[in-house]
Structures are given as C-alpha cells and as structure tokens.
TIPABA-856443 format. One record per residue (C-alpha): residue in one letter; residue number from 1; x, y, z; chain. Coordinates in Angstrom, 2 decimals, padded with zeros to 5 digits. Layout:
REM residues N
A/NUM/X/Y/Z/A
...
END
This chain:
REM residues 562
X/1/000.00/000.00/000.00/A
X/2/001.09/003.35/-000.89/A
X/3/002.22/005.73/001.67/A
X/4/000.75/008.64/001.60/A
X/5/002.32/012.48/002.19/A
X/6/001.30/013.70/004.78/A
X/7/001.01/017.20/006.22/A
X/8/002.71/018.48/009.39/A
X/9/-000.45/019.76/011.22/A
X/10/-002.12/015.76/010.95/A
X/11/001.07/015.02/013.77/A
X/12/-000.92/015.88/016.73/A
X/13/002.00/016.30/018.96/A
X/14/003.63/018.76/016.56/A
X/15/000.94/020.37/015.68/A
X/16/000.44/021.28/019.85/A
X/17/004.24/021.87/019.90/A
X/18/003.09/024.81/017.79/A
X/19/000.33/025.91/019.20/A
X/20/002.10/026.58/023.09/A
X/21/005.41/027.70/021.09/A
X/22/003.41/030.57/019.05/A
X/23/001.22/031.18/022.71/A
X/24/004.15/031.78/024.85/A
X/25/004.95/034.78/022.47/A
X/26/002.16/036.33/023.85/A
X/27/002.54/035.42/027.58/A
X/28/004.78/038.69/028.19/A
X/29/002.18/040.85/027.04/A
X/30/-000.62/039.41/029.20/A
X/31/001.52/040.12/032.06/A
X/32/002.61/043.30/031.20/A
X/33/-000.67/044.74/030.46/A
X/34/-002.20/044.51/034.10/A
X/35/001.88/044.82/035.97/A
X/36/001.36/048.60/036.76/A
X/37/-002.60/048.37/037.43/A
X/38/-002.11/045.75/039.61/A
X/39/-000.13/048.60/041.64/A
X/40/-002.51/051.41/040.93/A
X/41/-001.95/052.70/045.00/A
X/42/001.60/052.81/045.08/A
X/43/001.36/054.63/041.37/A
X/44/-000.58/057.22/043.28/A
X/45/000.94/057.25/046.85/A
X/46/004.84/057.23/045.71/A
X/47/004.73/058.83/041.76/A
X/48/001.70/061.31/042.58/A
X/49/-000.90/060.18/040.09/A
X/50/-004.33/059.72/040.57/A
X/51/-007.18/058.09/039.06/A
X/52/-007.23/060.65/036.09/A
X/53/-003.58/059.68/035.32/A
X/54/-004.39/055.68/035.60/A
X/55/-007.54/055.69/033.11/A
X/56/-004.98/058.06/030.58/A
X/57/-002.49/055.39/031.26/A
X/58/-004.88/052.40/030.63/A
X/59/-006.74/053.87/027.58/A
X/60/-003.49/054.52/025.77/A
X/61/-003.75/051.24/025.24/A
X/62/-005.61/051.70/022.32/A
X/63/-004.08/054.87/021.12/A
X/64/-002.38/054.00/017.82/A
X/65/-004.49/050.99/017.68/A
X/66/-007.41/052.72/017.59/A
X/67/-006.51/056.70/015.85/A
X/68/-003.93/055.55/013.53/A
X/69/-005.88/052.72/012.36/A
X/70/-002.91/050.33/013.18/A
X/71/-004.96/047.23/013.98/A
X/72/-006.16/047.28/010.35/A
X/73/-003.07/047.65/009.06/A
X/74/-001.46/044.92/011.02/A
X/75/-004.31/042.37/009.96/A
X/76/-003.70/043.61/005.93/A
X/77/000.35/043.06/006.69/A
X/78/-000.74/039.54/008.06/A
X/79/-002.77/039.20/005.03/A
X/80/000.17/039.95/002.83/A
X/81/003.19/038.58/004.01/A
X/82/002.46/035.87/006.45/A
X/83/001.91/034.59/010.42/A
X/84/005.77/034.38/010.60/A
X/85/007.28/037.96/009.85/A
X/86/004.47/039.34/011.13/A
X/87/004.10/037.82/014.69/A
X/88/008.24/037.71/014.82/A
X/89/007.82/042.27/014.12/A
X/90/005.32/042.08/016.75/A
X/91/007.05/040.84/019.71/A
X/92/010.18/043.36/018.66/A
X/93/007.52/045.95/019.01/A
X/94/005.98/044.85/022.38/A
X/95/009.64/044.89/023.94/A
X/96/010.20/048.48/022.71/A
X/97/006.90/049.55/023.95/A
X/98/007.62/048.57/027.65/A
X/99/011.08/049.59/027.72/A
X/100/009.77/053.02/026.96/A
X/101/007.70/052.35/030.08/A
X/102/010.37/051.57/032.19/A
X/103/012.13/054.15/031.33/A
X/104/009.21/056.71/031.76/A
X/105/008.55/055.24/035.16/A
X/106/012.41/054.99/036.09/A
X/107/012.97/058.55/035.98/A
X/108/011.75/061.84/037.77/A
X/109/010.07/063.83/035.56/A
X/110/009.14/066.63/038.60/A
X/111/006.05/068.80/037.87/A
X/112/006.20/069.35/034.06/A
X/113/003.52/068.30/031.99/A
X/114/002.62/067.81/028.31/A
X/115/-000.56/067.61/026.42/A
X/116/-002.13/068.77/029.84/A
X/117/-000.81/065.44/031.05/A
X/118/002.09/064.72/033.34/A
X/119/005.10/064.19/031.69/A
X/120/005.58/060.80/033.58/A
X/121/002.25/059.68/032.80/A
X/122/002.85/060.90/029.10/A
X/123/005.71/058.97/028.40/A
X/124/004.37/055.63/030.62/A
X/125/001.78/055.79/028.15/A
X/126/003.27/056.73/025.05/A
X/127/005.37/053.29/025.99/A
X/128/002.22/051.29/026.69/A
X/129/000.48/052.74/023.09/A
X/130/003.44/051.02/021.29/A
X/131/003.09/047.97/023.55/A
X/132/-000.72/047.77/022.51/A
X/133/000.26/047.90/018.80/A
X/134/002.49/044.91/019.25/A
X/135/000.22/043.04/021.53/A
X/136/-002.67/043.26/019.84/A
X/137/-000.69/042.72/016.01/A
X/138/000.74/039.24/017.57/A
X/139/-002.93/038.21/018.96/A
X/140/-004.41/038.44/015.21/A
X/141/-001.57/036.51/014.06/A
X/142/-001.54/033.83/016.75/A
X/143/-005.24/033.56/015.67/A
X/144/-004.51/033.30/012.34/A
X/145/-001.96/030.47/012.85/A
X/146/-004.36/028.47/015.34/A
X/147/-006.80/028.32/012.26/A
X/148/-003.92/027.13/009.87/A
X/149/-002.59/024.46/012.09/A
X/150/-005.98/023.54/013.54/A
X/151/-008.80/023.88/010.76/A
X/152/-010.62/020.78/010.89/A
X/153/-009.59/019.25/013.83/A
X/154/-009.94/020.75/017.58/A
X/155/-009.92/024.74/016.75/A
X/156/-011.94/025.50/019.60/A
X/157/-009.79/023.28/022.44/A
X/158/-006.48/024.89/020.54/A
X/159/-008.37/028.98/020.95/A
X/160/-008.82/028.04/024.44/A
X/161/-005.57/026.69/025.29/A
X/162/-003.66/029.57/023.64/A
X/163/-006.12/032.43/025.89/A
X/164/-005.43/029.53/028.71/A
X/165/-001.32/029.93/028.59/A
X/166/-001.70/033.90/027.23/A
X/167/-003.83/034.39/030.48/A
X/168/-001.36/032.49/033.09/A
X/169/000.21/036.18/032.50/A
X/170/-002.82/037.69/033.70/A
X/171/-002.92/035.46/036.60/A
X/172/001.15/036.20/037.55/A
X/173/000.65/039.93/037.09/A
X/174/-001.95/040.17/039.27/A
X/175/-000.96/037.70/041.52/A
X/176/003.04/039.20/041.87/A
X/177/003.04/042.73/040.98/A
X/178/002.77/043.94/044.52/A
X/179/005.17/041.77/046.18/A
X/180/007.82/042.89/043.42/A
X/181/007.09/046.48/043.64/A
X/182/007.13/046.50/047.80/A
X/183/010.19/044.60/047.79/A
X/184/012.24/046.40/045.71/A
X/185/010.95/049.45/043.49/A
X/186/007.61/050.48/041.52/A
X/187/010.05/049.21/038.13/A
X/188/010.40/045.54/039.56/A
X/189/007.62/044.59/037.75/A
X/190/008.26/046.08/034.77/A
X/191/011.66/044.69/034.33/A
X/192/010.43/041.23/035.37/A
X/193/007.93/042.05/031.94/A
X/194/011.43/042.71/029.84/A
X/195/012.88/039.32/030.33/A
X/196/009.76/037.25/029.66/A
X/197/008.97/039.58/026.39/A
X/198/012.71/038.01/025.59/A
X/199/012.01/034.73/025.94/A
X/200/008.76/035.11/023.97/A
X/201/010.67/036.73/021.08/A
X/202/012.63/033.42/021.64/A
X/203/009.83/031.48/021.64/A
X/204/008.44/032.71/018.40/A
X/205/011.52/031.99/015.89/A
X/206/011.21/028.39/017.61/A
X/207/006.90/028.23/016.18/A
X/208/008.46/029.76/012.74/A
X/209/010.67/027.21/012.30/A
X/210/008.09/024.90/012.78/A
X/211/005.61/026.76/010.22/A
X/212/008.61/026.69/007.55/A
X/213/008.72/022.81/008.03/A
X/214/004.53/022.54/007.47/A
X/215/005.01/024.65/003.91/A
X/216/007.60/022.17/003.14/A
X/217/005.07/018.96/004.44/A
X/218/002.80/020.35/002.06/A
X/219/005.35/021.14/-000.84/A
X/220/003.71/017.83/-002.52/A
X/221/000.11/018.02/-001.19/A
X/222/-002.47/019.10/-003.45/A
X/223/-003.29/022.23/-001.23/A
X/224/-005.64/024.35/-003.13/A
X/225/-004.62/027.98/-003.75/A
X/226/-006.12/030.90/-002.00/A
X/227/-007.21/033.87/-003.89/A
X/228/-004.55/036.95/-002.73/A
X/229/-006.00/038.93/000.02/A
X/230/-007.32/042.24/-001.70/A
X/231/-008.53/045.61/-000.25/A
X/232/-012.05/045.47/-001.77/A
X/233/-012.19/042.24/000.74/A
X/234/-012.72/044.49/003.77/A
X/235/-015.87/045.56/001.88/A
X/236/-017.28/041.85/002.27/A
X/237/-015.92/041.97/005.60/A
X/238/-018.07/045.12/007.11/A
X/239/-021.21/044.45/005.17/A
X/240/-021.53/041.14/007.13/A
X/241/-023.91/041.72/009.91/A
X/242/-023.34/038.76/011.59/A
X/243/-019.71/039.60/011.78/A
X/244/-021.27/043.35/013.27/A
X/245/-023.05/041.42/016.12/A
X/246/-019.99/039.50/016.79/A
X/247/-017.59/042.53/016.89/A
X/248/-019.76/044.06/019.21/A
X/249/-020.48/041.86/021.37/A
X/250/-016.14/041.03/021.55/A
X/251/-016.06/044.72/022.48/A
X/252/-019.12/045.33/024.95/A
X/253/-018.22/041.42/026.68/A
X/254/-014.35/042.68/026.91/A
X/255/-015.00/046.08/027.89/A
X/256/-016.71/044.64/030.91/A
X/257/-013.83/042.59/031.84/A
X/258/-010.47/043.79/031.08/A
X/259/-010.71/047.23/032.55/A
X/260/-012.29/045.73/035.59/A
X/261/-008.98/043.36/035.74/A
X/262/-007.35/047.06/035.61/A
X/263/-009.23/048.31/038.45/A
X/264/-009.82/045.26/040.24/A
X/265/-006.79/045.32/042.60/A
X/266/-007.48/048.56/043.71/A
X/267/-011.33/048.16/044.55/A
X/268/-010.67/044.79/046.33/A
X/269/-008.65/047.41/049.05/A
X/270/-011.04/050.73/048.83/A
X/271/-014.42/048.58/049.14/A
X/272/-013.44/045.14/050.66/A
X/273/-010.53/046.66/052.85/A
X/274/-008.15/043.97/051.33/A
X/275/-005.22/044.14/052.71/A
X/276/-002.93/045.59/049.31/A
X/277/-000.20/042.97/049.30/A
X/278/-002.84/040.06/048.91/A
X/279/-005.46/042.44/047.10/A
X/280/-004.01/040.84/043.57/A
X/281/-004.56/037.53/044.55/A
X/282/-008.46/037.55/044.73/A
X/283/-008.48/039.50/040.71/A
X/284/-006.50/036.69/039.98/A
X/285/-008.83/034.14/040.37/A
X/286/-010.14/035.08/037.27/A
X/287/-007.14/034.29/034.82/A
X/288/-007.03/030.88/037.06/A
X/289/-010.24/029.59/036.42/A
X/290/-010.56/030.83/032.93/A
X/291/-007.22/028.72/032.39/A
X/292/-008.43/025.96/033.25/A
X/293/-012.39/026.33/031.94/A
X/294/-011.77/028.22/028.47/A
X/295/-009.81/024.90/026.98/A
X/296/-012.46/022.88/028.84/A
X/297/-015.75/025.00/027.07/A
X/298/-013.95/025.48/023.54/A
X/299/-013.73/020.81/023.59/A
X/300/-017.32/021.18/024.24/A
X/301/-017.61/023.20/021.76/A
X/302/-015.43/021.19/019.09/A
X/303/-017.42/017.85/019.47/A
X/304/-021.19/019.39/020.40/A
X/305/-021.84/022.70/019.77/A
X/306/-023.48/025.34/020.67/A
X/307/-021.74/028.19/020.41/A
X/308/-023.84/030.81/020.03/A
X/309/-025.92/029.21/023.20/A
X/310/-023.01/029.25/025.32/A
X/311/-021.91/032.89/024.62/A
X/312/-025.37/033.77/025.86/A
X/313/-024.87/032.04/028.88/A
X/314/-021.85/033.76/029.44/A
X/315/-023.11/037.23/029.35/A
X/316/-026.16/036.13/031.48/A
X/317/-023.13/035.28/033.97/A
X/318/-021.16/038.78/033.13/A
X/319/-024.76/040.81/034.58/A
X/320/-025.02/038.49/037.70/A
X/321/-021.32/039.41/038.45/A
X/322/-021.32/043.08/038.33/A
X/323/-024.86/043.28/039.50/A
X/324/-023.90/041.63/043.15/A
X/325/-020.62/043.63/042.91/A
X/326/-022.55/046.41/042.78/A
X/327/-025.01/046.19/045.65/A
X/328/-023.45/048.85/048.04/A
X/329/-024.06/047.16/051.28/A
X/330/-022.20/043.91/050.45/A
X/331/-018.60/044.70/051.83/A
X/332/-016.90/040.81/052.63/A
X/333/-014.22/039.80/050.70/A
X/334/-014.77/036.43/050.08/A
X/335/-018.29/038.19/048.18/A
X/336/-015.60/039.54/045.81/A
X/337/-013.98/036.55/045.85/A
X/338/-016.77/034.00/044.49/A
X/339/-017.65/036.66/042.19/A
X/340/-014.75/037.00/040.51/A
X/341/-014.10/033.05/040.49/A
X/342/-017.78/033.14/038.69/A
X/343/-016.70/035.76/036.61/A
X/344/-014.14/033.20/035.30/A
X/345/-016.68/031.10/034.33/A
X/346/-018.61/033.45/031.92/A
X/347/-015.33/034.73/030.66/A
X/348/-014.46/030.99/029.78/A
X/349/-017.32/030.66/028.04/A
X/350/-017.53/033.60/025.63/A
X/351/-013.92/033.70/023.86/A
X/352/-014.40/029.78/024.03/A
X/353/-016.82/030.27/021.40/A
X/354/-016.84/033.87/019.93/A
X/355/-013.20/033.39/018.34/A
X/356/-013.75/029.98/016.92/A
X/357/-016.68/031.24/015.23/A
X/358/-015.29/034.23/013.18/A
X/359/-013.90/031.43/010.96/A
X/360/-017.70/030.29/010.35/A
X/361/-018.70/033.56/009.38/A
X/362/-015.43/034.99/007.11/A
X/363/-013.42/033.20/004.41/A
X/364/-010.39/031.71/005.59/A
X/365/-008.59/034.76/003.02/A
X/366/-010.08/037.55/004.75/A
X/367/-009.29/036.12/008.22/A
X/368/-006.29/038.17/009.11/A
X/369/-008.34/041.46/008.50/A
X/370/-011.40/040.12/010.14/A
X/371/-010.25/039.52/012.87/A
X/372/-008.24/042.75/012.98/A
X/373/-011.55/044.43/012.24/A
X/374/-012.72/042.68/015.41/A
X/375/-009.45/043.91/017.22/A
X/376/-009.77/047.63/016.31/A
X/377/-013.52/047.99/017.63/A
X/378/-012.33/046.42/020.79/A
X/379/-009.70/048.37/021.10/A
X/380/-012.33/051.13/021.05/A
X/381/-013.58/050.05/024.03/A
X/382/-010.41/049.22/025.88/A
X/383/-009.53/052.84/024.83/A
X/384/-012.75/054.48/025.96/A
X/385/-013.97/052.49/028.59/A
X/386/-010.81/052.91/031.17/A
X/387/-010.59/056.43/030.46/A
X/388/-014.53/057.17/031.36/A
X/389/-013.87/054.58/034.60/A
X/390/-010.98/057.10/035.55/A
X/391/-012.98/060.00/034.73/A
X/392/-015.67/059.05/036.70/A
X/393/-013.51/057.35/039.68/A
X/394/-012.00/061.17/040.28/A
X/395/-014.92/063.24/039.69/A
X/396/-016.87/061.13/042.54/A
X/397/-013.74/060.80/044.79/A
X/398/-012.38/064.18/043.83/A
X/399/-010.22/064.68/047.44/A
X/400/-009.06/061.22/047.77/A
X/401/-005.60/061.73/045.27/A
X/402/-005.12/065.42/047.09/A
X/403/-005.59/063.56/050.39/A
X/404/-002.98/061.32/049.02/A
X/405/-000.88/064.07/047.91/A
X/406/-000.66/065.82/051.02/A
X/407/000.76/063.21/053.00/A
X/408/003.33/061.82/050.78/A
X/409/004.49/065.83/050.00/A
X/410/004.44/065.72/054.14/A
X/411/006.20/063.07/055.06/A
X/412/008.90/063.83/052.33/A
X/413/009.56/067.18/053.58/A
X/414/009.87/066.12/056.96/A
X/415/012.24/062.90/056.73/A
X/416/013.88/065.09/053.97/A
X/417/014.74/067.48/056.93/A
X/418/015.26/064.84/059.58/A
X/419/017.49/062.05/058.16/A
X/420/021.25/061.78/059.01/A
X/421/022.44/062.49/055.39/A
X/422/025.64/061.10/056.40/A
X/423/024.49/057.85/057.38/A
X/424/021.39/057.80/054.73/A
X/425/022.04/057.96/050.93/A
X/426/019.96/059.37/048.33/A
X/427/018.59/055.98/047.33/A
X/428/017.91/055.19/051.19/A
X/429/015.86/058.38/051.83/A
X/430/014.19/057.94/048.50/A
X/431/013.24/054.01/049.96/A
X/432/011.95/055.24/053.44/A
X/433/009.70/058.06/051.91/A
X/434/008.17/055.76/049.67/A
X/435/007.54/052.88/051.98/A
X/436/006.64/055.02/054.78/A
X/437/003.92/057.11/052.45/A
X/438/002.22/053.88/050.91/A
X/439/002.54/052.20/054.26/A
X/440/000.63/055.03/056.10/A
X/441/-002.12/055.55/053.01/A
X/442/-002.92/051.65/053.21/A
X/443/-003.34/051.04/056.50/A
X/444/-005.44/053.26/056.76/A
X/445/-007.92/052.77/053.87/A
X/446/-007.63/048.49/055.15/A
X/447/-008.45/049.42/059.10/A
X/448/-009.85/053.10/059.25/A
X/449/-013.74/053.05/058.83/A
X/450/-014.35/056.50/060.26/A
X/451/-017.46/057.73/058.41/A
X/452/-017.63/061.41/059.62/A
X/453/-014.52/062.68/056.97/A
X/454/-012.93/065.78/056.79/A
X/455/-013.31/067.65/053.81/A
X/456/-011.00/068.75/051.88/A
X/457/-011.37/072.63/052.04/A
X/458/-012.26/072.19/055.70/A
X/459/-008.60/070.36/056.51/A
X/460/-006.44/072.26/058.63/A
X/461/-003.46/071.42/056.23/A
X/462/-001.27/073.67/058.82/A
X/463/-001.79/071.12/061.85/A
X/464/-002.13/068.58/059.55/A
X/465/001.85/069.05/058.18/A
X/466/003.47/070.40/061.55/A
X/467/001.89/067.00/063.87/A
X/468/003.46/064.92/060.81/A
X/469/006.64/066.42/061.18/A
X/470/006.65/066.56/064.87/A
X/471/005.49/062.52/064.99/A
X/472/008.55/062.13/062.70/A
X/473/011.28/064.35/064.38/A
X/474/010.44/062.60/067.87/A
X/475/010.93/058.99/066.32/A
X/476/013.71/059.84/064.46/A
X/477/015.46/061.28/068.06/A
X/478/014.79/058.60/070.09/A
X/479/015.96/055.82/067.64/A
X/480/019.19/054.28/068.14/A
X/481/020.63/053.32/065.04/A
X/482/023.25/050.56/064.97/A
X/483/024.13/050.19/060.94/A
X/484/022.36/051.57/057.68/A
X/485/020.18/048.39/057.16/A
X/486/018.57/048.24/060.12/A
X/487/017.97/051.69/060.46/A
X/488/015.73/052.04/057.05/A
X/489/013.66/049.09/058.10/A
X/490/013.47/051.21/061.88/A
X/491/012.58/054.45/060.23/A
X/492/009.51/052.89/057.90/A
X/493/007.82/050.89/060.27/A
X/494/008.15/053.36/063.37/A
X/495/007.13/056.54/061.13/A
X/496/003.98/053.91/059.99/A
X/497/002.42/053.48/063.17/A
X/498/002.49/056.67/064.87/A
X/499/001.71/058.52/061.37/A
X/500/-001.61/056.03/061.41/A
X/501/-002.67/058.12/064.46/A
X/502/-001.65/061.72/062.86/A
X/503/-004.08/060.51/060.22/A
X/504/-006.63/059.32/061.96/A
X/505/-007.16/062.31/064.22/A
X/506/-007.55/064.61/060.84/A
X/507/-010.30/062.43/059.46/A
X/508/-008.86/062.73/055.35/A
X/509/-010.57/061.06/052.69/A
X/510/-008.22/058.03/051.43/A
X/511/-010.99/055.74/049.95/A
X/512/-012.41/055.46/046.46/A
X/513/-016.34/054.87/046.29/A
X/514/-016.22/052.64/043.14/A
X/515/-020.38/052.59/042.99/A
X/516/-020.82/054.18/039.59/A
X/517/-017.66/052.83/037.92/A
X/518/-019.70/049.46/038.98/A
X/519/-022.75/050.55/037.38/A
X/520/-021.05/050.94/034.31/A
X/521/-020.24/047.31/034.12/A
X/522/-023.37/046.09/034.41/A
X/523/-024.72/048.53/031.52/A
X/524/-021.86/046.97/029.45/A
X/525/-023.03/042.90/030.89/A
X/526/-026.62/044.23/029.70/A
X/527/-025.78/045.41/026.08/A
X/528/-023.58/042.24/025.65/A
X/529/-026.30/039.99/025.99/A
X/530/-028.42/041.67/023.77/A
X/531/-026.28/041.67/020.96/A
X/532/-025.22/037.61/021.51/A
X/533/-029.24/037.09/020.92/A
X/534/-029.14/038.68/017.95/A
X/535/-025.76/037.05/016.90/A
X/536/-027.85/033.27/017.49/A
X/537/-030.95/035.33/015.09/A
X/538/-028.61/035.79/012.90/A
X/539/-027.04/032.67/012.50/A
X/540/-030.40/030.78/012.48/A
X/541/-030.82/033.09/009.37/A
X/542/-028.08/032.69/007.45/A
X/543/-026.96/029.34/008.44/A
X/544/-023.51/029.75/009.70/A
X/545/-022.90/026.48/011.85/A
X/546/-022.79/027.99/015.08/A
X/547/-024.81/025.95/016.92/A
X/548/-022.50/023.12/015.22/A
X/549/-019.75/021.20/015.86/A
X/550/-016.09/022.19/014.72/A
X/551/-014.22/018.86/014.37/A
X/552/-014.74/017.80/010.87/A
X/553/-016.25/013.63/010.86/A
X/554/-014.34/012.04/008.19/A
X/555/-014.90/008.38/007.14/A
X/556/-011.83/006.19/008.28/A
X/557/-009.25/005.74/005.39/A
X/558/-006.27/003.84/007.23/A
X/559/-006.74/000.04/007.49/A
X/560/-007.20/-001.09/011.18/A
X/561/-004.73/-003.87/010.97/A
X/562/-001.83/-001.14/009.68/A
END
C-alpha cells in the first residue's frame, strides 16, 4: 500500500508543539498589560498620580491601535506577508513599547507636563500605546496560525488553550506585581515584563521554524490555492452583519472585563478593605479559572456545539457578576472573591466560542483582517472604557488623590529634613519616603472606617503638616541606630504606626467609592447579551454552523490492521 504524504499539522503532537510555542509569544504581554494596574496605590501614593492619570495610562492602550488605524493595518500586513514575519515584528515591538515604560517610570520627571498630562504619565503611556500595537498585532496573528494548524480538527480546544497559557500572565501579574514592587521598586515589575517579552521573542523563531517545516510537508500536497488577500475584501468583511453582532459583542463582553482586571486590585482594598499585598490575589482568580475552563468549554464546543448558546450564557453570567458587585451594602471579601471566580466562568465561556466562530462567518482569506476588524472595535472600548472609569472614579472621589498628595508631600519634607544624610544615601531616603507614604495611606484605607470625613477645604493642612513632622522628628530622636540596614527598616515601620494616628485624628478622605464605575459594568453585561441574541438570530438566518460542531467527521481511510 502506498504511503501517503502527509502534512505536518495531521502530527498531533507537533501540531500542539506549535500551538504553546506561538502562545508563549504572547505570555509577556498578558503580564505586562495589568503589571502597573495591579499597583494602581503605590502609582498614586509614591509617583503622585491619581485616578485621572491611571484611566490616561490604561486607555493609551488603544491609542495608535485605535486613531492611527494600526490594527487594520497589522491584519492587511498579516494578510500579505504571512503569520511568521508578522508575529516575529510584533514581539520586537511589544519589547520596545515597555522599555519606553520603564524608562518613563524609572525617571523623575518633577512637575512638568505635556498635552495637559504629566510628563511621567505621558511617556508611561506613550510606551504602553506602542506595547498595545504589538500586543494586539501578535494576537491576530496567533489567531490566524491556530486556524492554519488547527482547521478541521480541535480549533476551539487549541483557541482556548492559547487564551489559557496567554492568560497564566494575567494570573502572575496580578498575583506578583505587589510583592515585586514592595520589595524592591515600583520598576520591579516592569523589568520582570522585559525578560519574559525576551524569551517570547525566543519562543516565536522556535513556532516559525516549525511553520517553515509545514510549507515544506505540504510542498507535494495538493493544497488548493487561495485567492490573494485584496482591499475590496474588507468591503465583504463590514457588510456582514453577523460579523457586526460579533464585533460588538467582543467589544461590549471585553469592555466589561479587562478594565475591571485594571481596576480590580485597587477596589478589592477601597471597598473590601483587602489588605494591598494580597489584594491581587483575589483578581487573579479570574485568569485561574478561565485557564483551566476556556480549553475545557472550547472541547465542548469542538465535538457538540453550541456556540452561540453558550456565549449567551456567558453574558447572562457577566450581569449576575457586576450586578452583586454592585449592591453597596455587600462589603466581605470572600463576596468579591466567588464573584470574581464566577466571573471566570462566563469569561471561559464567551472567547471559548466567539473566536472559533469568526472562521464560520469569514473566508479563511479575509481572516487576518477580520479579525483585525474585530481587534480595532475592541480596542475602542479598551480605549474608551478605562478612560470614562478614571474619569468618573476622580470626579466622585475628587479629594481622595489630594488627600494622598498631602501626606506623601508631608512626610517627604519632613524625613527630607530629619534624616542623618551622612548615614542615609539618596537611594535610602528615597526608599523610606516611599515605603513610609504607601505604608501610612494603606493602612489606613484596610483598618480606618471612620465615616464622619474631613473635607477637603475644611482640613487644617497647617496642623495637619506640623503634627506629621513633629510625629517624625520625635521617632527619628529617640531611635538608636546601629548600621544603615537596620535603620531604614526602623525608620519605615516606626514613622507607619504613629503617622496612622496623625491621620486618623484629621479624618482625610483616602478611599475610592467605586459605585458608579460598577454601574457601568453592568450597563456593558446588559448590552452584551443583547447583541449575543441577535448574533444566534442571525445565524439561524443565514446558516452559519454555530450551533454546530467544529471537528470535521471524516470516514476512516487507514486500514485497522496497519
């Protein structure tokens, strides 16, 4: 009997070899997307930002993405030359994105600003709009690969592993950004983010080796040409109303998820009184079950179905969620907690589904722009949708960040004044007013409860300053300090407690009231279910498969006996 050629993808162990390979390219950018948010306090406490800054910094995101139309261009690049020079310029791009970052949030920048923006914040986000063209140029093109290698056979299970290893980045952000940044500086985390970016660029020449050896596997195959991507495809592309309905349901369903991952940290301490070094580890639930789940629903979906159904169900799940996290009255963390793990579940379920389908609804040609289409409108959202939360999170907290402000500027001037220089170098003092300042700020916004608060034009910022540099001078004087080491760790946790008490006496306003950046999420949670019923009308309609299978039944050709 003749042996057949056969092509590289029908090796299932290669063709999985290819599929983690081309995912761990995109690892670094999960990580690096929610590294700073996870750290949103210390951003505001030791740089000076507040929310305003954070929802700039968050929507740039989508800056270039979004304005200069490079998601569109990235998926016509793909289009033209290929998953392997395009994913391989990608991951160069992500790398110089956060080193600009790093850099930005590296250096003191003082009072200057740009654009009507800090210059700091400017920069840190001029960085992270670079970052978001790479990131979201190497997610088309890992999408487009997953359909080369996987058409036919488990697409779904293969989409849902690569968001299942892209998210364990999520999960380690969220779940390590603190620890880094309190243990060493706020850049920790963004120079852990450098070295795994490496290793993904790494990573990636290893899948394109592997995509050079399927061409050749299929050298002698009778693979039937594709008609040349052209631009009066994206014409076919945007008159397709069920790929409308799919596009916005990808950007309501995300909207409602991602930027909450951004803010999540952060409201876990203001409404559940988390304590901030384990505040990351309840967001990051999420990432952890949606690793585990998303593989789990796209199998389902490759051998039974459904997938329109189940990206219903997983809006449904994306209302309950932000509806009970809401409710004003409901304060326990281990609410949060359950919430967010369920939160996993309906996030599981959608991108199980949703991404799979595109392939059901576009020609395999028109793929790379489709799904860049898809890309750009999201981006709108990710653009939009942090920078309204920020908006909104300082105009109802407006005294919170000047509370903020007013200690750390406090505190510096008085341990500034205070501190042996001789004993104490610049990088010392620079240590002990940041630890001391977040220190202070979160203790008091995990314990303090006092309802009766002090507003802002009413503080006696006079009092206020001279009792923090009087609590400061009299620790300072009675310490005895035996070597440099021991005296910075002395000087931060001293200056901690009895600054607690300065604070509490003056009654500021440290805590964010998150209510109507919740309410926004559930408008979001509503809208996306309304558009995934229309997505399953529309389907019913025109007959896409949806509701089917993906795995392709083929009559058995080998003999059993071979």
């Amino acid at each position: 009997m003749t042996k057949a050629v056969k092509s590289l993808r029908e090796s299932t162990l290669v063709r999985w070899i290819a599929l983690i390979t081309a995912s761990l390219s995109i690892f670094g950018a999960y990580y690096f997307n929610y590294a700073l948010s996870a750290i949103k306090p210390m951003l505001e406490s030791i740089l000076g930002w507040n929310s305003g800054d954070f929802g700039t910094y968050t929507s740039s995101y989508g800056w270039f993405n979004v304005f200069l139309f490079m998601l569109i261009i990235s998926g016509i690049i793909l289009d033209k030359l290929g998953v392997r020079k395009t994913g391989l310029g990608a991951t160069i791009v992500m790398f110089i994105g956060t080193f600009i970052n790093y850099w930005a949030i590296s250096h003191d920048f003082g009072t200057a600003t740009f654009l009507g923006m800090k210059v700091q914040v400017f920069w840190s986000s001029f960085g992270f709009a670079i970052f978001g063209v790479g990131t979201e140029a190497i997610g088309i093109t890992i999408s487009k690969a997953v359909v080369r290698w996987f058409k036919g056979k488990e697409m779904a299970l293969a989409m849902g592993m690569q968001m299942a290893i892209a998210r364990l980045g999520t999960l380690l952000a969220l779940a390590i950004s603190i620890p880094l940044a309190k243990n060493h500086t706020v850049t920790a985390p963004i120079v852990f983010a450098l070295i795994v970016m490496l290793l993904g660029i790494a990573s990636f020449i290893t899948f394109s080796i592997l995509d050079i050896r399927l061409d050749k596997s299929e050298a002698d195959l009778k693979v039937e040409d594709e008609e040349e991507f052209q631009i009066k495809d994206i014409k076919m592309i945007v008159t397709n109303k069920g790929f409308w309905y799919i596009a916005l349901l990808c950007v309501l369903f995300y909207s409602a998820v991602f930027p909450f991952l951004f803010y999540a940290t952060d409201l876990m301490i203001n409404k559940y009184h988390v304590a901030p070094k384990l505040a990351g580890l309840i967001p990051s639930l999420l990432p952890f079950g949606t690793i585990l789940l998303t593989p789990l629903f796209g199998g389902i979906y490759d051998k039974k179905g459904k997938g329109a159904t189940i990206m219903i169900i997983g809006a449904f799940i994306l209302i309950l969620v932000h509806g009970v996290l809401a409710i004003p009255f409901l304060k326990e963390w281990w609410v949060a907690a359950v919430m967010v793990i369920i939160l996993g579940v309906g996030f599981s379920l959608v991108p199980s589904a949703m991404w799979p389908s595109v392939p059901k609804i576009i020609p395999e040609k028109q793929l790379g722009t489709a799904y860049a289409v898809i890309f750009w409108i999201q981006n709108i959202g990710l653009l939009s949708i942090p920078l309204l939360l920020g908006f909104v999170l300082k105009s109802s907290n407006p005294e919170v960040a000047p509370n903020k402000q007013l200690i750390k500027n406090s505190i510096e001037v008085a341990l500034n004044n205070n501190l042996q220089k001789n004993v104490f170098n610049e990088k010392d003092v620079k240590n002990i007013i940041e630890k001391t300042t977040s220190g202070v700020i979160d203790s008091v916004v995990q314990y303090a409860q006092y309802t009766d608060v002090t507003p802002f034009a009413n503080l006696d910022t006079v009092s206020y300053k001279k009792d923090i540099q009087a609590a400061i001078e009299n620790n300072i004087s009675s310490m005895t300090i035996e070597n440099n080491e021991q005296g910075v760790d002395k000087i931060i946790n001293t200056n901690k407690e009895s600054l607690y008490k300065v604070v509490l006496k003056y009654k500021p306003n440290l805590t964010y009231n998150y209510q109507n950046d919740l309410l926004i999420f559930v408008t979001l949670a509503l809208l996306s279910l309304i558009f995934a019923f229309l997505l399953k009308r529309e389907d019913k309609v025109k007959g896409y498969g949806l509701e089917l299978p993906n795995i392709e039944k083929k009559e058995e050709e080998t003999n059993p006996e071979e």
